[in-house]
SEMI-642749 format. One record per residue: residue number from 1; residue in three letters; x, y, z of N, C-alpha, C, O in turn. Coordinates in pm, whole numbers, plus 50000, padded with zeros to 5 digits. Example, Ala and Ser with C-alpha at 12.3 -4.5 7.8 and 13.67 -1.06 7.14 Angstrom:
2
> 1;ALA;51319;49431;50780;51230;49550;50780;51320;49670;50780;51424;49668;50846
> 2;SER;51285;49775;50708;51367;49894;50714;51290;50003;50787;51341;50114;50804
end
This chain:
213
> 1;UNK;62364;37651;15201;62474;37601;15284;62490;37449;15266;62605;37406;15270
> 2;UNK;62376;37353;15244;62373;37227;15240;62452;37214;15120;62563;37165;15101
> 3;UNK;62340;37286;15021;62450;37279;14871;62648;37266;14882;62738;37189;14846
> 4;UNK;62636;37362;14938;62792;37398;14972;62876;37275;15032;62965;37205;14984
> 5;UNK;62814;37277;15152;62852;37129;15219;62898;36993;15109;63005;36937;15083
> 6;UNK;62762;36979;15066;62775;36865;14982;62858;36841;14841;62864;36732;14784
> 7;UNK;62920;36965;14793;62993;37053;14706;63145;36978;14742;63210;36904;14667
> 8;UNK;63177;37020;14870;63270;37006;14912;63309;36846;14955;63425;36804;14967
> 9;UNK;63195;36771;14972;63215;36583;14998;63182;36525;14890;63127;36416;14873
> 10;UNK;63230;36624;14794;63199;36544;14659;63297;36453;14589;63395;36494;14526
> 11;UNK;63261;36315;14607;63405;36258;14605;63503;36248;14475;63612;36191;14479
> 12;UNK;63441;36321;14346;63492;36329;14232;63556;36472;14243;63610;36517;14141
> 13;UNK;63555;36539;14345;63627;36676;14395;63724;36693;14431;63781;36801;14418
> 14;UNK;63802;36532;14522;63905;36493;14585;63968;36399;14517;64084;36368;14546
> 15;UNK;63875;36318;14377;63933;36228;14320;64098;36289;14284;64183;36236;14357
> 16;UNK;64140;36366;14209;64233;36385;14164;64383;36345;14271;64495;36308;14237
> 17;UNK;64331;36371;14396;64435;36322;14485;64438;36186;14515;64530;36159;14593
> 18;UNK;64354;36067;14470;64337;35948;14451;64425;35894;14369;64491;35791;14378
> 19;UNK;64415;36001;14261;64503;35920;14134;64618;35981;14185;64712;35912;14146
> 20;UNK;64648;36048;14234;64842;36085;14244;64876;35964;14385;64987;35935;14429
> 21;UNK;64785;35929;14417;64858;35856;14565;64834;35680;14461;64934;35612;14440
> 22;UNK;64773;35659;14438;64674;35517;14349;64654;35521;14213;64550;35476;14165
> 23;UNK;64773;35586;14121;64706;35623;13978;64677;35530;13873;64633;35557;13761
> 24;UNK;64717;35375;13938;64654;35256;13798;64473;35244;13847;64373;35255;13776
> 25;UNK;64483;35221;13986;64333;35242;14042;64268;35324;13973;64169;35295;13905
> 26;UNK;64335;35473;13989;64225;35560;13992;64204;35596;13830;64097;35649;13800
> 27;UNK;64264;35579;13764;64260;35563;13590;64183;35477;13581;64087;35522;13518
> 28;UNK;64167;35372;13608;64113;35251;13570;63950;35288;13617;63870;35264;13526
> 29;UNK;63898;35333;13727;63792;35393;13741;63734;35505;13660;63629;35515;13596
> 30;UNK;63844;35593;13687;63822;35717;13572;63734;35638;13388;63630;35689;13347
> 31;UNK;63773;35570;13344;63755;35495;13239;63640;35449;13304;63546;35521;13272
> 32;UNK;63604;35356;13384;63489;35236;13358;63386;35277;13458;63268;35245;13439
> 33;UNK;63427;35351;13571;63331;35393;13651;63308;35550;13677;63279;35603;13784
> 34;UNK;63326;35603;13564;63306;35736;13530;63349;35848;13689;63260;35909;13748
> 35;UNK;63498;35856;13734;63448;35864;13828;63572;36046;13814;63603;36120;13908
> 36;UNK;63605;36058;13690;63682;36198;13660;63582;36348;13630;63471;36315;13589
> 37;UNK;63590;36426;13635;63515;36526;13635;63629;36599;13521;63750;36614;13541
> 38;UNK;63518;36656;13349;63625;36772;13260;63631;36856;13319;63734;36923;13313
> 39;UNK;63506;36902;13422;63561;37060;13429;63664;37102;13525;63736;37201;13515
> 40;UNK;63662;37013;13623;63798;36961;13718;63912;36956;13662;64014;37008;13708
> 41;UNK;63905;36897;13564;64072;36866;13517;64103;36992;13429;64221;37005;13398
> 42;UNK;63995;37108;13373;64015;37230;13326;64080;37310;13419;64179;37377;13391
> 43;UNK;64018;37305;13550;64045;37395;13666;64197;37350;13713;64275;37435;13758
> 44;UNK;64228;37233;13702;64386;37212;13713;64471;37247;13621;64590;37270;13641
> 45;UNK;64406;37254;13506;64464;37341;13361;64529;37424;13411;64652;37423;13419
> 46;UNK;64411;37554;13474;64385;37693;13493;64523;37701;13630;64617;37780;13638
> 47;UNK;64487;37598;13713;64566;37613;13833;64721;37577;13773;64810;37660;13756
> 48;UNK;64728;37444;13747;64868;37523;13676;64945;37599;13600;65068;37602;13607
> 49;UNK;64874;37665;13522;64909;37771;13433;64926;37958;13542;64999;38057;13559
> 50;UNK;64789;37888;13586;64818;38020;13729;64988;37992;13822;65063;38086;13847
> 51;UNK;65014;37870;13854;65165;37859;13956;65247;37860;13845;65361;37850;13890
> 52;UNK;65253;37868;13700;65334;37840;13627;65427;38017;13604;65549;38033;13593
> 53;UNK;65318;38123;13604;65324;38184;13578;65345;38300;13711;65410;38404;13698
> 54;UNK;65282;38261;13828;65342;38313;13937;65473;38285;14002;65519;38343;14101
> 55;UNK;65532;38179;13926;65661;38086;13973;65773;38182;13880;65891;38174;13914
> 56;UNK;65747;38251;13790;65792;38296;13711;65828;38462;13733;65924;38530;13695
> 57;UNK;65701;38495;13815;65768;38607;13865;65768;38628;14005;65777;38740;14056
> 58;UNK;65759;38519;14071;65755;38517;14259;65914;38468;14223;65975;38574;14236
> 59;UNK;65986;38393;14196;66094;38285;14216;66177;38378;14235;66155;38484;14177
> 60;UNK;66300;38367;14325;66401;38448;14326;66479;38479;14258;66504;38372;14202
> 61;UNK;66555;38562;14209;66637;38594;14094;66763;38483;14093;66838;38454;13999
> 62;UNK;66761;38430;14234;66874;38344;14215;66838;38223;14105;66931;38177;14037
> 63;UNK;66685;38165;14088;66643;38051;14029;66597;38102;13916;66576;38020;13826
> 64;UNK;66572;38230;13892;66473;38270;13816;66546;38431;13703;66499;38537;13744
> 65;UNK;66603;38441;13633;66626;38561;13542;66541;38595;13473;66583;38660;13377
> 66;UNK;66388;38575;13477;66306;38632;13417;66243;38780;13464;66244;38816;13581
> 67;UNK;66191;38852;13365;66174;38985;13411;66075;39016;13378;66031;39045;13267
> 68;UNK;66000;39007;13552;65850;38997;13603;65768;39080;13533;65653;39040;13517
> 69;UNK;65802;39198;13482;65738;39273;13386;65726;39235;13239;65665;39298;13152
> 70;UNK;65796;39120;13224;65800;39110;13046;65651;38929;13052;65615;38864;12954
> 71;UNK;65604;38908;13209;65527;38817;13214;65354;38822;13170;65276;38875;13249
> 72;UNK;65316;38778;13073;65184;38773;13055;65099;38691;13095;65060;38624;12999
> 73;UNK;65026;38649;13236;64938;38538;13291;64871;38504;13187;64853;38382;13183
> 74;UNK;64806;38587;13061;64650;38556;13009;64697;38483;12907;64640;38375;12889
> 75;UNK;64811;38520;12815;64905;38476;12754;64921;38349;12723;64888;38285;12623
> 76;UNK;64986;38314;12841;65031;38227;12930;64972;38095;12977;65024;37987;13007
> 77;UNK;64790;38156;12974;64744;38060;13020;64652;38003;12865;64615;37886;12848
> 78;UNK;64632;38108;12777;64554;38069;12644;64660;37988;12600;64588;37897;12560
> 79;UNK;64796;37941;12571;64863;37885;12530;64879;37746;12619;64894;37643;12553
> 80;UNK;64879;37738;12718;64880;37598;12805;64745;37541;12767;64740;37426;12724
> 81;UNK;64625;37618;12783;64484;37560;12767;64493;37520;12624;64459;37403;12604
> 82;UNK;64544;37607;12484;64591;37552;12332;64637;37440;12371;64552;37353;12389
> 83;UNK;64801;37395;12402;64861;37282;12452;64823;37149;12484;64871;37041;12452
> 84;UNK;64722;37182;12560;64697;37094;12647;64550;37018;12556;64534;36896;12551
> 85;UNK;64464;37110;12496;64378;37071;12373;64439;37006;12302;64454;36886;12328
> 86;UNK;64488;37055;12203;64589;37012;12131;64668;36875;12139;64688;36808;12038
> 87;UNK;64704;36843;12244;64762;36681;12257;64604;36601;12279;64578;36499;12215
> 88;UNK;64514;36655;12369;64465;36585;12387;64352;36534;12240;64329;36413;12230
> 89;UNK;64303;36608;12158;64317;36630;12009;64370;36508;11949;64307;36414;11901
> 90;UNK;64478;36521;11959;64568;36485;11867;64610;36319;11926;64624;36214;11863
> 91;UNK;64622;36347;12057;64609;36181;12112;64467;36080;12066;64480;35965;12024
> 92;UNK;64343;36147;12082;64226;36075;12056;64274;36032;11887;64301;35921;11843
> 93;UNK;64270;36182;11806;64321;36073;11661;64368;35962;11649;64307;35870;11596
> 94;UNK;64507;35950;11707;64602;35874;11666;64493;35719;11740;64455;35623;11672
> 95;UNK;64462;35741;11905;64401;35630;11945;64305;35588;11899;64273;35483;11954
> 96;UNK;64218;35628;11797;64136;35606;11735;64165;35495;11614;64085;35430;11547
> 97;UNK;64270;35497;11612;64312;35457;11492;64399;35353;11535;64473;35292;11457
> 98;UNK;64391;35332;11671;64503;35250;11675;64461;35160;11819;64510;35141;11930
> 99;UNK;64364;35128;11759;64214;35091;11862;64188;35128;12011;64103;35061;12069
> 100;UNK;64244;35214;12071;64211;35242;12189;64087;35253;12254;63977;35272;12201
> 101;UNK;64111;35241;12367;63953;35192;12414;63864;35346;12494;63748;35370;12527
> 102;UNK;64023;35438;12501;63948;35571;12553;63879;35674;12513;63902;35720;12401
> 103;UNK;63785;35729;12594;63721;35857;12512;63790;35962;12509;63893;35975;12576
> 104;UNK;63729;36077;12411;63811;36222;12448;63805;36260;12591;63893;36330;12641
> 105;UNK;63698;36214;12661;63645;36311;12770;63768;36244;12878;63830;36313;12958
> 106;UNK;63783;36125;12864;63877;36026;12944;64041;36044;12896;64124;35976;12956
> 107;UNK;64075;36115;12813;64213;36172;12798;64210;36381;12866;64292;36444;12934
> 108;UNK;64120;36410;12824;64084;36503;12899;64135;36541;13021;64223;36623;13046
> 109;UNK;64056;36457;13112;64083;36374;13247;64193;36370;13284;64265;36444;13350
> 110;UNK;64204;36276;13237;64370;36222;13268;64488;36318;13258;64583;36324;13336
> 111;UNK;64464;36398;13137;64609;36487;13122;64602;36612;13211;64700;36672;13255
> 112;UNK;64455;36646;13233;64463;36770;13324;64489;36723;13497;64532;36798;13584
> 113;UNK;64453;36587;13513;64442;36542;13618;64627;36495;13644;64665;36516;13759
> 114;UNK;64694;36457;13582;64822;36443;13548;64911;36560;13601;65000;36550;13685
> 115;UNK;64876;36656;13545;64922;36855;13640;64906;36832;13772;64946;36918;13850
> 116;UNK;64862;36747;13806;64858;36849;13998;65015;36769;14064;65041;36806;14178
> 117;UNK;65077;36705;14025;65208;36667;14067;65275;36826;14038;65359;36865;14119
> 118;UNK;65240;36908;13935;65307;37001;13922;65258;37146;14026;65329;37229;14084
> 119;UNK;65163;37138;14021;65099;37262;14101;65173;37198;14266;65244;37284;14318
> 120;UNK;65167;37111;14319;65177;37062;14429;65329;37131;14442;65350;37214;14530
> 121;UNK;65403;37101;14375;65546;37111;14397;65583;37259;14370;65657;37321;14446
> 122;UNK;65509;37334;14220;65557;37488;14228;65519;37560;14334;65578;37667;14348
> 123;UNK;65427;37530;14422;65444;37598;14539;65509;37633;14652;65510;37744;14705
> 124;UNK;65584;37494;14700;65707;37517;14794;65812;37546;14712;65907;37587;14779
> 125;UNK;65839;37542;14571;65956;37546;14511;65988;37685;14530;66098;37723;14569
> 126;UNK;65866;37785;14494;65870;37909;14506;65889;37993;14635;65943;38103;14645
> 127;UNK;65826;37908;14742;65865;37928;14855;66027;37911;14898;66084;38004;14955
> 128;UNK;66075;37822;14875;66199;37745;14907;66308;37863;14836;66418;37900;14877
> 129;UNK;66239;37900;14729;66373;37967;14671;66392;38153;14695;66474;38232;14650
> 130;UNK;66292;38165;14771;66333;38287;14860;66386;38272;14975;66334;38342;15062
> 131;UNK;66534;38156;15032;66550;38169;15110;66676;38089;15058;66767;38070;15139
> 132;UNK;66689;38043;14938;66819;38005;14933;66940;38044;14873;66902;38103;14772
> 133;UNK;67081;38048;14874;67173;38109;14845;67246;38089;14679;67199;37999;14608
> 134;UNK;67316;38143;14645;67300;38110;14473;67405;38000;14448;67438;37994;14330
> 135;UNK;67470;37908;14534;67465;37801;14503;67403;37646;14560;67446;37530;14562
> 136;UNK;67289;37709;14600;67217;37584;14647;67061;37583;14544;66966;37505;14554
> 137;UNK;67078;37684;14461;66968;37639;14354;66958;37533;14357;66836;37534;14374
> 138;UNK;66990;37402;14355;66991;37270;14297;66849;37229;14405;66750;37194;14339
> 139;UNK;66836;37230;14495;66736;37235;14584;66579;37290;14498;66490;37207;14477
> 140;UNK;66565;37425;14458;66469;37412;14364;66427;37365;14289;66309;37344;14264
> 141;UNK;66569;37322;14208;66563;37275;14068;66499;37102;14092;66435;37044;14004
> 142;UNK;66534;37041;14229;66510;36862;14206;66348;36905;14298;66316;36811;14372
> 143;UNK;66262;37010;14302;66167;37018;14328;66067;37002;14235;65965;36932;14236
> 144;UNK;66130;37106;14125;66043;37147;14010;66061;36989;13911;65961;36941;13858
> 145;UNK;66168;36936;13898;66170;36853;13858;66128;36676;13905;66101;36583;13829
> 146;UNK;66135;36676;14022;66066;36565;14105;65911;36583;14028;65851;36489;13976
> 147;UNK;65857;36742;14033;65707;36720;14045;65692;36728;13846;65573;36750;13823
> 148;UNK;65724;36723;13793;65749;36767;13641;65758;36599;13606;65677;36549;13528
> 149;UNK;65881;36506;13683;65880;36384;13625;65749;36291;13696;65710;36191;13636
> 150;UNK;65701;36323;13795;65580;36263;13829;65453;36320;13738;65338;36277;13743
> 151;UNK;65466;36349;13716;65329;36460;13624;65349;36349;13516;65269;36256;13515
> 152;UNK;65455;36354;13421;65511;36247;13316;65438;36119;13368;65322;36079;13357
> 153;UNK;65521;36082;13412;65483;35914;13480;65344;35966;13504;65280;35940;13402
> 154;UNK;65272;36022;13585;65129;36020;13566;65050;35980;13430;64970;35888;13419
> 155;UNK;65086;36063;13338;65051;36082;13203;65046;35984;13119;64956;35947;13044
> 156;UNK;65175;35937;13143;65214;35791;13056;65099;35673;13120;65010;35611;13062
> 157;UNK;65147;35673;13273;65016;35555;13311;64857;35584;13274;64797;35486;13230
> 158;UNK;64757;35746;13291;64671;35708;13236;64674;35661;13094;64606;35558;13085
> 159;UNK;64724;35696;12987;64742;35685;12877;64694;35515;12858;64586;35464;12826
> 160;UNK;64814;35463;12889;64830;35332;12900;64643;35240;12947;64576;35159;12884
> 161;UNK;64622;35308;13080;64541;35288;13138;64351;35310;13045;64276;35227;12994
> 162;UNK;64345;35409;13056;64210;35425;12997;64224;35337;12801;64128;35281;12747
> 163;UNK;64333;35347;12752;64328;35313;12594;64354;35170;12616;64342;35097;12519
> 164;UNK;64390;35114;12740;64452;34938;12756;64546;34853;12675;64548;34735;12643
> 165;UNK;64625;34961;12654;64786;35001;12554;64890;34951;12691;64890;34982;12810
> 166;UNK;64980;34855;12604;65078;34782;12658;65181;34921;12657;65158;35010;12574
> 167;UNK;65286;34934;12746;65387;35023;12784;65487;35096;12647;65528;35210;12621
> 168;UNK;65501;34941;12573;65543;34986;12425;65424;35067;12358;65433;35189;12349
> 169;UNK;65322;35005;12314;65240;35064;12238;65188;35230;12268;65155;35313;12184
> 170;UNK;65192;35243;12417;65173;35364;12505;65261;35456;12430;65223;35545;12353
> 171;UNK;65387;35423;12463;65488;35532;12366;65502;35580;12222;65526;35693;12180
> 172;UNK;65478;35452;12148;65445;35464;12014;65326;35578;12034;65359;35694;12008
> 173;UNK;65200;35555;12075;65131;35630;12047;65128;35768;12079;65082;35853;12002
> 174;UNK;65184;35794;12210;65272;35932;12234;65342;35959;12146;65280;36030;12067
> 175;UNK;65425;35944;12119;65527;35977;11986;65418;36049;11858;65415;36161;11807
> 176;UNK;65342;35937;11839;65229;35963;11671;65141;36102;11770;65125;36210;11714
> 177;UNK;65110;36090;11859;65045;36220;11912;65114;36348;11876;65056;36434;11811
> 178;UNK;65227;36360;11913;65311;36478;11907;65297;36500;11744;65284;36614;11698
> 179;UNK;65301;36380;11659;65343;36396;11530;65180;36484;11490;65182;36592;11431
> 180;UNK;65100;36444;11515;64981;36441;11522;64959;36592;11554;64919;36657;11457
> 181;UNK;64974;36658;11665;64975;36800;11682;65083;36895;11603;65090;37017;11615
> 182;UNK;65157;36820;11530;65200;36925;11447;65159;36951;11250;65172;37039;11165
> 183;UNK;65108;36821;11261;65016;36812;11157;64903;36918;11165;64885;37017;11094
> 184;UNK;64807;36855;11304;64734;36982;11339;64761;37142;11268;64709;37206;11176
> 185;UNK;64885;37169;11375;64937;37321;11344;64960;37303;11221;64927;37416;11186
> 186;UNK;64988;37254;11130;65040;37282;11009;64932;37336;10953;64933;37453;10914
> 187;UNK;64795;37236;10938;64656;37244;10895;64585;37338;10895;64513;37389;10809
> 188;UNK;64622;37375;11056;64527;37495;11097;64614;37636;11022;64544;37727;10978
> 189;UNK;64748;37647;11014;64828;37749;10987;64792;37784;10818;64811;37893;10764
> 190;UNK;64743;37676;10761;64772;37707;10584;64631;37727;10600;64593;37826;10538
> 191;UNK;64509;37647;10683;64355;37724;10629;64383;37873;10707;64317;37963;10656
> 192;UNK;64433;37897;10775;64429;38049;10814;64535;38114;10699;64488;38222;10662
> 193;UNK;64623;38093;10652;64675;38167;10576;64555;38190;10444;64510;38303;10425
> 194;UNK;64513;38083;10364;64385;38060;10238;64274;38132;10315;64210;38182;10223
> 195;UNK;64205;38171;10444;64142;38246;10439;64189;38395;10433;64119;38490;10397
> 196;UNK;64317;38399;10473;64314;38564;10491;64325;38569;10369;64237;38652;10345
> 197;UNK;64380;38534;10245;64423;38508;10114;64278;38589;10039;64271;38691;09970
> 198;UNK;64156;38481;10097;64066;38482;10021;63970;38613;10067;63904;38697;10004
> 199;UNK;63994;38588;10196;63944;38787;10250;64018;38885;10169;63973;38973;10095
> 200;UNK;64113;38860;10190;64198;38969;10058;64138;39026;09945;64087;39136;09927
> 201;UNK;64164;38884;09841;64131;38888;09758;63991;38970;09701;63975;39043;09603
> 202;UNK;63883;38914;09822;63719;38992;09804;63748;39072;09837;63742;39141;09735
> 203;UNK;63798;39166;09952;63817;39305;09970;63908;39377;09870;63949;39490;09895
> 204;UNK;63933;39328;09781;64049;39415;09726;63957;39439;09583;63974;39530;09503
> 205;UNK;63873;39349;09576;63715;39337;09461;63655;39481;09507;63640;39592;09455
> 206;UNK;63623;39400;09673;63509;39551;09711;63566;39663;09710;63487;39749;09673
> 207;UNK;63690;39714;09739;63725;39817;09744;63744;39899;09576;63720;40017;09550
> 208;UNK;63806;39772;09465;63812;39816;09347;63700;39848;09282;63705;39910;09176
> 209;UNK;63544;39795;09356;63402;39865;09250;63333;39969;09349;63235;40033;09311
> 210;UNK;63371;39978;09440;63372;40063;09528;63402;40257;09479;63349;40364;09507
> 211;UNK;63526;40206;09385;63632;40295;09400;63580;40392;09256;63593;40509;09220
> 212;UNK;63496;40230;09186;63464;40294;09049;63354;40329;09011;63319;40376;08902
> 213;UNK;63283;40302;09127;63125;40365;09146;63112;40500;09177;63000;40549;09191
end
C-alpha cells in the first residue's frame, strides 16, 4: 500500500501536466534535471492512440462518417507507436548533425509528453458531439483542433528547448526530420524488399535440390 501511495506522489507522474501549464520550464528540466520519465511518455503514446481510436468510433455520425466496424485499435495503435519512433529516430539524426544538445531519451519525452494536449481535448470532444446538431459541428471541430494546435506548439517548444535551437533553426530541423523519416522508409522498404529477394532466391535453390534428390 505504501508502495502504491508513493507511486502515486511521484512527482515525475504529474510532471507531464507541468509542461502543458509551464512548457519552457518544464523542457528545460526535462533536459538538465532529468526530471521526464520514457515509459510515461510511451503510456501517453498508448493513451492517445487509445482516444484516437475511440473518438473514431464513439463520435457522432454527425462529426464522424467513419464505420465503427471498419476500426482497428491494434492497428491503429502499432502505427502511431511506428510514427511516433520514427520522428523521434529521425529527429535525433538530423540533431546530431546539426549539433543539438538533446538526447534520444529527451526527444522521446518531449514528443510523447507533447500528446496529452490531445488526449485532454478528445475526450470532451467526444462527449460534446453526442449532443450536438449537424450544424453546430464547428464546436467539435475548434476542440479537436485547439488541442491538436497546442500539442504542435508543445512540440515545437520542446524541440527548441532540450536541442537549444533558435525558433528558425527549430524548423529547419523539423523540416530535415520529416525528410529524414522518409529516407528511413525508403531504407527500410528496399532492405525488406533484398531480403525477401534473397529468401527467394535460397528457397527456390532448396526446393530445386530438394526436388532432384
Amino acid at each position: 500500500m505504501n508502495k502504491i501511495k508513493a507511486f502515486f506522489k511521484n512527482e515525475k507522474l504529474w510532471y507531464p501536466f507541468h509542461v502543458f501549464s509551464h512548457p519552457m520550464d518544464g523542457f528545460y528540466e526535462i533536459r538538465h534535471r532529468n526530471m521526464g520519465s520514457v515509459p510515461l511518455a510511451f503510456f501517453l503514446v498508448f493513451c492517445y492512440s487509445l482516444c484516437f481510436s475511440m473518438n473514431r468510433i464513439v463520435a457522432s455520425f454527425v462529426v464522424n462518417d467513419v464505420d465503427a466496424r471498419t476500426v482497428n485499435s491494434l492497428t491503429e495503435l502499432i502505427a502511431v507507436v511506428m510514427l511516433y519512433l520514427l520522428f523521434c529516430v529521425g529527429n535525433w539524426s538530423v540533431t546530431c548533425l546539426m549539433g543539438g544538445e538533446g538526447r534520444f531519451k529527451d526527444i522521446l519525452i518531449v514528443v510523447g509528453y507533447a500528446m496529452l494536449p490531445m488526449i485532454l481535448t478528445y475526450i470532451p470532444a467526444m462527449i460534446i458531439s453526442q449532443g450536438i446538431a449537424a450544424n453546430e459541428e464547428a464546436f467539435y471541430t475548434i476542440i479537436i483542433g485547439i488541442g491538436t494546435a497546442y500539442a504542435l506548439l508543445l512540440g515545437l517548444m520542446g524541440i527548441m528547448t532540450i536541442h537549444n535551437f533558435t525558433l528558425g533553426k527549430t524548423l529547419i530541423t523539423i523540416f530535415l526530420t520529416f525528410v529524414a523519416m522518409f529516407i528511413i522508409i525508403f531504407v527500410v522498404v528496399m532492405l525488406t524488399d533484398l531480403v525477401s529477394q534473397v529468401y527467394s532466391f535460397f528457397y527456390s535453390i532448396y526446393l530445386e535440390l530438394l526436388y532432384r534428390s
